[in-house]
C-alpha positions in Angstrom: 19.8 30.1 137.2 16.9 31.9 138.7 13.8 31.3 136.2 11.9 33.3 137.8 14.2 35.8 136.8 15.0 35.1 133.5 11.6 34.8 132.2 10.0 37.4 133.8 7.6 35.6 135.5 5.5 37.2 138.3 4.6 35.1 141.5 2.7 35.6 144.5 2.9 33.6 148.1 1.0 30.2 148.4 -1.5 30.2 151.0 -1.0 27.1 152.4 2.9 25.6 151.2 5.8 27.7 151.1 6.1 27.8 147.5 5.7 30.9 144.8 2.3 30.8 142.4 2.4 31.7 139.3 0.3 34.9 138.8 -0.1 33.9 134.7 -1.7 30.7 134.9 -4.9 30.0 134.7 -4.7 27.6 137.2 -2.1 26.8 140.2 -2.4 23.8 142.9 -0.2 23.7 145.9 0.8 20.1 147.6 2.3 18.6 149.9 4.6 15.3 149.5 2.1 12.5 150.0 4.3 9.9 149.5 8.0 9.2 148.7 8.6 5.2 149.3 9.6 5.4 145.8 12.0 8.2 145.2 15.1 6.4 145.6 14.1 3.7 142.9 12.2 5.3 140.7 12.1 8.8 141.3 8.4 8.9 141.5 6.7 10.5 144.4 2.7 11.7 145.0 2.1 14.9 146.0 -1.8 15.3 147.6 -3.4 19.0 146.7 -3.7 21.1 149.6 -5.1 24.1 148.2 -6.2 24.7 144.4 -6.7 28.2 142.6 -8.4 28.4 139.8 -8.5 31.6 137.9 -11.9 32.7 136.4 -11.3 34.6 133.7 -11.4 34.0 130.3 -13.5 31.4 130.4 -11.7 29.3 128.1 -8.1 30.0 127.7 -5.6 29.2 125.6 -3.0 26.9 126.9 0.3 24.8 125.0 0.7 21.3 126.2 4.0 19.7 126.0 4.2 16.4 124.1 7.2 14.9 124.2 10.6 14.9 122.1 10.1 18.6 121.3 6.7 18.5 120.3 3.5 21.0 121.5 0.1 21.6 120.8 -1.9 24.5 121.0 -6.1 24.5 122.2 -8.0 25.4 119.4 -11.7 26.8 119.7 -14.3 25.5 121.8 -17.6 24.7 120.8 -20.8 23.0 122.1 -22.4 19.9 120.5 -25.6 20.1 122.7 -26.9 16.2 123.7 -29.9 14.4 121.9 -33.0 14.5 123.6 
């Protein structure tokens, strides 16, 4: 199945690795395999970051977090505690 396709999800050319971006997300990093000694064990490999995009707008956005067994959580709202001084 092509996800891409199914979810409607709009992608743009990495810069560096020749791998899509996804335009949505508030941020995208593209790597490289850094090191694969473990694959065949574990199935555990480090990628390094080659190149990191960062979107900068909005400032704080929302974002869901997977959790395990099903389970998600949602940001909340941001606020400042400013430091004693």
């Amino acid at each position: 199945m092509d996800k891409f396709e199914k979810f409607n999800l709009s992608t743009t050319d990495g810069n560096i690795v020749k791998a899509p971006l996804l335009l949505n997300c508030y941020a995208s990093f593209e790597c490289k395999i850094y090191d694969d000694k473990l694959i065949d064990n574990y199935n555990f490999f480090i990628f390094e970051i080659v190149k990191a995009h960062v979107a900068t707008f909005p400032k704080y956005p929302k974002t869901i977090h997977y959790r395990g067994n099903s389970h998600f959580v949602e940001s909340g709202r941001n606020f400042i505690i400013p430091s004693a001084k």
